[in-house]
C-alpha positions as CSV (number, residue, x, y, z in Angstrom):
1,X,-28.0,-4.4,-20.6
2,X,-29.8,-1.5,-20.0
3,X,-27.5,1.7,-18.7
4,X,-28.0,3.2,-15.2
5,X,-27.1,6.6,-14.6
6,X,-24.3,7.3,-11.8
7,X,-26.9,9.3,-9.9
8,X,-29.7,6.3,-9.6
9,X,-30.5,4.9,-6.2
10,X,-28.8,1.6,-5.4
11,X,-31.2,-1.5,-5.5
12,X,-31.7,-2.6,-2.4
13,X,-30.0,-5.9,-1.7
14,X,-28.3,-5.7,-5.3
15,X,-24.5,-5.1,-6.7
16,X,-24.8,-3.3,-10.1
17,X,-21.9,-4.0,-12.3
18,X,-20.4,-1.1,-12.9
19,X,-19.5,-2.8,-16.8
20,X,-20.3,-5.2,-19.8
21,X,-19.5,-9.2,-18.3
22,X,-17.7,-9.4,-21.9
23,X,-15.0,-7.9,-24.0
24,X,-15.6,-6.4,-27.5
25,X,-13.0,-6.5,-30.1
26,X,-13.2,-2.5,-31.3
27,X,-11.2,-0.6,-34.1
28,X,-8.9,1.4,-32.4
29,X,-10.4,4.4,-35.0
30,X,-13.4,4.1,-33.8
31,X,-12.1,4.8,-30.3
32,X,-11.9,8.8,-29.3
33,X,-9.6,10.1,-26.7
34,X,-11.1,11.8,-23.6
35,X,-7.9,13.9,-22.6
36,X,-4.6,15.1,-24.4
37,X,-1.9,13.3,-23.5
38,X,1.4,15.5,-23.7
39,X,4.9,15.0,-25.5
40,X,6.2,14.9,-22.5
41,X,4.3,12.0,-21.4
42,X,5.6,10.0,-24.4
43,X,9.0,10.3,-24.2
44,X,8.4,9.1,-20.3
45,X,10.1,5.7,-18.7
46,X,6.3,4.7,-18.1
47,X,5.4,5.2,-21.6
48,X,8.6,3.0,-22.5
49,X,7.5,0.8,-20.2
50,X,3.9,0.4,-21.5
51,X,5.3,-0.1,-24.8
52,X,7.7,-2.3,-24.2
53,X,5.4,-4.7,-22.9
54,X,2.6,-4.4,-25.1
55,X,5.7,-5.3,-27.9
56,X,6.6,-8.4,-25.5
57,X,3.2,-10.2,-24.2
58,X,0.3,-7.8,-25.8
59,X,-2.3,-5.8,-23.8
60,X,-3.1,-7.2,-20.6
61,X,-5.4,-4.8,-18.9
62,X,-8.0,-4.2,-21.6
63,X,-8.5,-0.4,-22.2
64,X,-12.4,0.6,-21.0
65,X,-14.7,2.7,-23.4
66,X,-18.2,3.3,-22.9
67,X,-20.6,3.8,-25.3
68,X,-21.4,6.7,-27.9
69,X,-25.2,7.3,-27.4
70,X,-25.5,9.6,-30.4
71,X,-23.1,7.1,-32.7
72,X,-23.3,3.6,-31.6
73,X,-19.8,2.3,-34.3
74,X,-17.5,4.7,-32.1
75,X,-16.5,4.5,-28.0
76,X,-15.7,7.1,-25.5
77,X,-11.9,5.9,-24.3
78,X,-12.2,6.3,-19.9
79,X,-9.4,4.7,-18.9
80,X,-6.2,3.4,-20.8
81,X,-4.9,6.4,-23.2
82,X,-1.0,5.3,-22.6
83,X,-1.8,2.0,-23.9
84,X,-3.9,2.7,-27.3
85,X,-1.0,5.2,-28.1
86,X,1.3,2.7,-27.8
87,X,-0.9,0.6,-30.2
88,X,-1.0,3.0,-32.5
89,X,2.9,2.8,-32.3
90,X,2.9,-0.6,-32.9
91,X,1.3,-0.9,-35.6
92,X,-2.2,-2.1,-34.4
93,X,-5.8,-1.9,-35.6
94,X,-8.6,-3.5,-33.0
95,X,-8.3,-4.0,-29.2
96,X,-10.2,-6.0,-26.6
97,X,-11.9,-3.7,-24.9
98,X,-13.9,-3.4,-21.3
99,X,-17.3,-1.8,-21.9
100,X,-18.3,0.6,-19.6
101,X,-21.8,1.3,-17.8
102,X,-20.2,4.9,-16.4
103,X,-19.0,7.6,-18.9
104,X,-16.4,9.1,-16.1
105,X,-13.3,7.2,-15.2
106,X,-13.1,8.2,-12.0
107,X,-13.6,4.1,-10.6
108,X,-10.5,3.2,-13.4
109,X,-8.2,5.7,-12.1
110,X,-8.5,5.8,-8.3
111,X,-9.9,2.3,-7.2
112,X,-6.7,0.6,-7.9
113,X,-4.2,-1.2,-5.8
114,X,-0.2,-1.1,-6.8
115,X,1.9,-4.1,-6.6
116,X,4.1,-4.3,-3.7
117,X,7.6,-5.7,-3.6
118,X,7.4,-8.4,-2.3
119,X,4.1,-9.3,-4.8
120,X,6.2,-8.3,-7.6
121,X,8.8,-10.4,-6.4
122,X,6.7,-13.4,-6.4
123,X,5.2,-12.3,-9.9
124,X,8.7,-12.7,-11.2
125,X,10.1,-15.8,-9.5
126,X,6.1,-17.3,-11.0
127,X,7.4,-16.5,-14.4
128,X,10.6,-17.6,-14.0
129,X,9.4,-21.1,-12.8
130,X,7.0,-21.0,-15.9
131,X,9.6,-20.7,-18.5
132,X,9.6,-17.2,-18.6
133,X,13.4,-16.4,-19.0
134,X,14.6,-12.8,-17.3
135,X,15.6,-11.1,-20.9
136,X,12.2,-11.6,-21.6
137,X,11.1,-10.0,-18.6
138,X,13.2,-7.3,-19.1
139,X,12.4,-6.7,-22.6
140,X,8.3,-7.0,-21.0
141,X,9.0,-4.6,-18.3
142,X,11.8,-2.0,-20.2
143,X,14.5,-2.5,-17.5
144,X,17.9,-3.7,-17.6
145,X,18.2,-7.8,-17.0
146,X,20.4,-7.2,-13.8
147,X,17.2,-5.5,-12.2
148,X,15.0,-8.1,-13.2
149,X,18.0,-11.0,-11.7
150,X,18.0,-8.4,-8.2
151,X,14.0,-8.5,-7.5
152,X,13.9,-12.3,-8.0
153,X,16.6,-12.5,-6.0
154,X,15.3,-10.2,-2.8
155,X,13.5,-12.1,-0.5
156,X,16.9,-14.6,-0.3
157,X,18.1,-14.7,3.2
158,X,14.7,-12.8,4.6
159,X,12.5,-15.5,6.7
160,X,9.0,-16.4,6.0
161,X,7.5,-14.6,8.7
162,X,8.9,-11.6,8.1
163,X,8.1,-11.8,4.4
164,X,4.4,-12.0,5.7
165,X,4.5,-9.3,7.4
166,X,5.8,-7.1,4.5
167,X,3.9,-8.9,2.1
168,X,1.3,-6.3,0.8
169,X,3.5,-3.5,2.5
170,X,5.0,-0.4,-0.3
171,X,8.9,-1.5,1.3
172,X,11.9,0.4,-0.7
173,X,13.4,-2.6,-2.6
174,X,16.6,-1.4,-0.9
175,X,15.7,-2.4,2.4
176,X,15.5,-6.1,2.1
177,X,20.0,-6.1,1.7
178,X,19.4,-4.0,5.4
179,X,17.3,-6.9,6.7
180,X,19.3,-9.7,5.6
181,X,21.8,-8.4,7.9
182,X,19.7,-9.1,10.8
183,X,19.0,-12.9,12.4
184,X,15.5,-14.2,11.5
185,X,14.2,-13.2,14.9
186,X,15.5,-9.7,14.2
187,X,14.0,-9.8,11.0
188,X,10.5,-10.3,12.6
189,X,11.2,-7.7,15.1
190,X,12.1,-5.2,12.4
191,X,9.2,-5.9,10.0
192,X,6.8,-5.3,13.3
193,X,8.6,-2.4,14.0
194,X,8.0,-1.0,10.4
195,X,4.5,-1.8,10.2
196,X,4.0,-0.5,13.8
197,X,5.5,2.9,12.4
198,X,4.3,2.7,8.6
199,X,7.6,3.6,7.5
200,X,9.3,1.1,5.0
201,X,12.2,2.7,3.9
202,X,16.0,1.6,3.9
203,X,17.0,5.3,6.4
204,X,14.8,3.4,8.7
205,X,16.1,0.2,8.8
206,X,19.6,1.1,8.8
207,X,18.3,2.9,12.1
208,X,16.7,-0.8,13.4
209,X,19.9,-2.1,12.0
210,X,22.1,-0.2,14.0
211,X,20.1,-0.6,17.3
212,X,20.4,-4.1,17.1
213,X,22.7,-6.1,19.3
214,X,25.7,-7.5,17.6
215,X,24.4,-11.4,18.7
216,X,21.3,-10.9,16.4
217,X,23.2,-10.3,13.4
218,X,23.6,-12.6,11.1
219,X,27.5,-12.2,10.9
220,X,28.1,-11.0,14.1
221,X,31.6,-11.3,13.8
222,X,31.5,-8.1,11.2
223,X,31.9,-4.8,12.0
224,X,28.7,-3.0,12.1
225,X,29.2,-0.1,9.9
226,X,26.5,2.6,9.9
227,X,27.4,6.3,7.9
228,X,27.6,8.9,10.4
229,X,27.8,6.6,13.5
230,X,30.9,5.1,15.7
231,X,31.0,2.4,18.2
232,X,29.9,4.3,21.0
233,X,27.0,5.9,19.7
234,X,26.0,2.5,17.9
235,X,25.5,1.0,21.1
236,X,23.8,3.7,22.8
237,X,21.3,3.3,20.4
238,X,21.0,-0.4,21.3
239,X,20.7,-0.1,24.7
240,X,17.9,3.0,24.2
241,X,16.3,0.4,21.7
242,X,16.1,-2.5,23.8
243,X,14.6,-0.1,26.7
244,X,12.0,1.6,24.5
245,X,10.9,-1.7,23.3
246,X,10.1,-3.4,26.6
247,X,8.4,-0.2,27.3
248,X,6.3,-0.5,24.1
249,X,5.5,-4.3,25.4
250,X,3.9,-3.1,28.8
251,X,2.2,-0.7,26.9
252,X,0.8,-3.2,24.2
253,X,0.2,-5.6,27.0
254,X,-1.9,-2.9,29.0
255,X,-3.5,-1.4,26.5
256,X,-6.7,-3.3,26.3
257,X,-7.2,-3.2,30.0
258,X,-7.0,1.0,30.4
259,X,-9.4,1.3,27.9
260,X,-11.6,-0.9,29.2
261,X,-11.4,0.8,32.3
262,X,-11.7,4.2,30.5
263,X,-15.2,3.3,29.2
264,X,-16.3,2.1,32.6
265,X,-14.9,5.1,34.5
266,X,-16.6,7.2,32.0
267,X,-19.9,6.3,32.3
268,X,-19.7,6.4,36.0
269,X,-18.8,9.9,35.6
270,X,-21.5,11.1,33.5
271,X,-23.8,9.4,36.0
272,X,-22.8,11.1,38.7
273,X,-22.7,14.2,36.9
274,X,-26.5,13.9,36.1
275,X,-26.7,14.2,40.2
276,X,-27.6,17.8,40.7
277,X,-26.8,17.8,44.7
278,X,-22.8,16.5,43.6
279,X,-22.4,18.7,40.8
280,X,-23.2,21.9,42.9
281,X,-20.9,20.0,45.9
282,X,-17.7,20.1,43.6
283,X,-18.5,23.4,41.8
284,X,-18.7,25.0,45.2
285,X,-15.9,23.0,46.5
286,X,-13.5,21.4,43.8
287,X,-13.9,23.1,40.2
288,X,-10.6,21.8,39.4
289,X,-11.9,18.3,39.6
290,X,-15.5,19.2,38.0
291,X,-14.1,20.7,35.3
292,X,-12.0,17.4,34.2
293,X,-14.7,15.0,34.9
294,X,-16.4,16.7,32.3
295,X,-14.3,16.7,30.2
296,X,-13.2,13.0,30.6
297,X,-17.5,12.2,30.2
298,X,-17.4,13.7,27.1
299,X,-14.9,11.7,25.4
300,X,-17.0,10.8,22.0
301,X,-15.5,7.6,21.4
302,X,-12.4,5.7,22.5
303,X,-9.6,3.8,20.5
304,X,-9.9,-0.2,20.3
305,X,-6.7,-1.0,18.9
């Protein structure tokens, strides 16, 4: 397959793949670095980590090389450094490699998307069901068995719809013991909340947690005890909760209609501004309002959501 440089134009109508449809076993001597990798780096967690698993189930994201033009038996190494170390460490001599059309690995190290929690979760409890015992997950993944035992275990007591919420959401592991003290309804109107805000960590919902009414927890009978906060002040914040989010309802609710009638009182506005005899009328007689109708027609573009 012939290459194609980065800075050719697109073919119209076309996807060029950006790499070889097939893996090539390759020496790993015949595979040079790209960047230094410091000391520092290797005696890392990740590194650990990386080794650790190679050790346990063997490579499972192929390293990517491209080509050497000049020398055609030897690769350029773009993406995957950590990992052919850690072969080196353990002993091995060829890897499957991904073969690619780019000599930069700017698409390897950016264009990437990390597992959440709740995917990891499922990974896990996958495994589990498979066979796959938690010592060997912990040996795979260089973590203790009890953390392995805690992220299968996570999602127990949190209901379905508010793991779908969360589901592709970066949530601090630690959150999901918070949430399990809430009702399922609760649950829902927590994970909403978080989304709504983009913040997913457990400071938050112990906030949500303590601005919820004792009836929605799931042991009501309990005392609700928050760090920093007494009885008064816990249900304060309930009672400023359950007012700010009927508030955000009407908003929500509204929403859709105000800018709709945003747009349409906008372009009514720049049409009667293109009336010469009615600007001079309110320049003359009402600048005040002038001025803000301007500035409401030229609004560049309103929000849809």
């Amino acid at each position: 397959m012939p290459r194609k440089s980065s800075s050719d134009p697109p073919v119209s109508g076309r996807i060029i793949a950006g790499f070889e449809l097939e893996t090539v076993l390759i020496a790993i001597g015949n595979i040079i670095p790209t960047k230094a990798t410091s000391p520092k780096t290797l005696k890392s967690h990740k590194y650990q980590q990386i080794v650790a698993s190679i050790r346990a189930v063997g490579v499972i994201e192929p390293p990517a090389v491209s080509r050497n033009v000049e020398n055609p038996t030897t690769f350029f190494l773009q993406d995957g450094h950590l990992r052919l170390i850690a072969l080196n460490e353990l002993g091995a001599t060829e890897v499957q490699c991904l073969i690619s059309l780019d000599d930069e690995g700017f698409t390897y190290n950016k264009h990437f998307n990390r597992l959440s929690p709740i995917q990891e979760n499922k990974m896990i409890q996958k495994a589990v069901d498979r066979g796959v015992s938690e010592a060997v997950l912990a040996e795979a993944f260089s973590i203790n068995v009890k953390r392995i035992i805690e992220r299968k275990n996570m999602l127990d007591g949190i209901c379905a719809e508010a793991v779908e919420l969360l589901k592709d959401k970066m949530v601090a592991p630690k959150t999901f013991p918070v949430l399990k003290r809430m009702l399922s309804l609760r649950q829902v109107e927590a994970a909403q909340l978080m989304n709504d805000a983009g913040v997913y960590t457990k400071a938050y919902a112990m906030a949500l947690l303590a601005a919820t009414p004792r009836p929605q927890l799931a042991h009501p009978e309990r005392p609700k005890k928050i760090k920093g906060l007494d009885e008064k002040q816990m249900a304060r914040m309930e009672a400023e909760m359950e007012s700010l989010q009927g508030e955000y309802r009407l908003i929500e609710d509204n929403y859709g209609t105000d800018v709709l009638n945003l747009t349409l009182a906008k372009g009514y506005l720049s049409t009667l501004l293109n009336n010469i005899m009615i600007v001079r009328y309110l320049a003359q007689g009402h600048p005040e309002i002038l001025s803000e109708f301007h500035r409401i027609s030229e609004i560049s573009s309103l929000p849809t959501s």
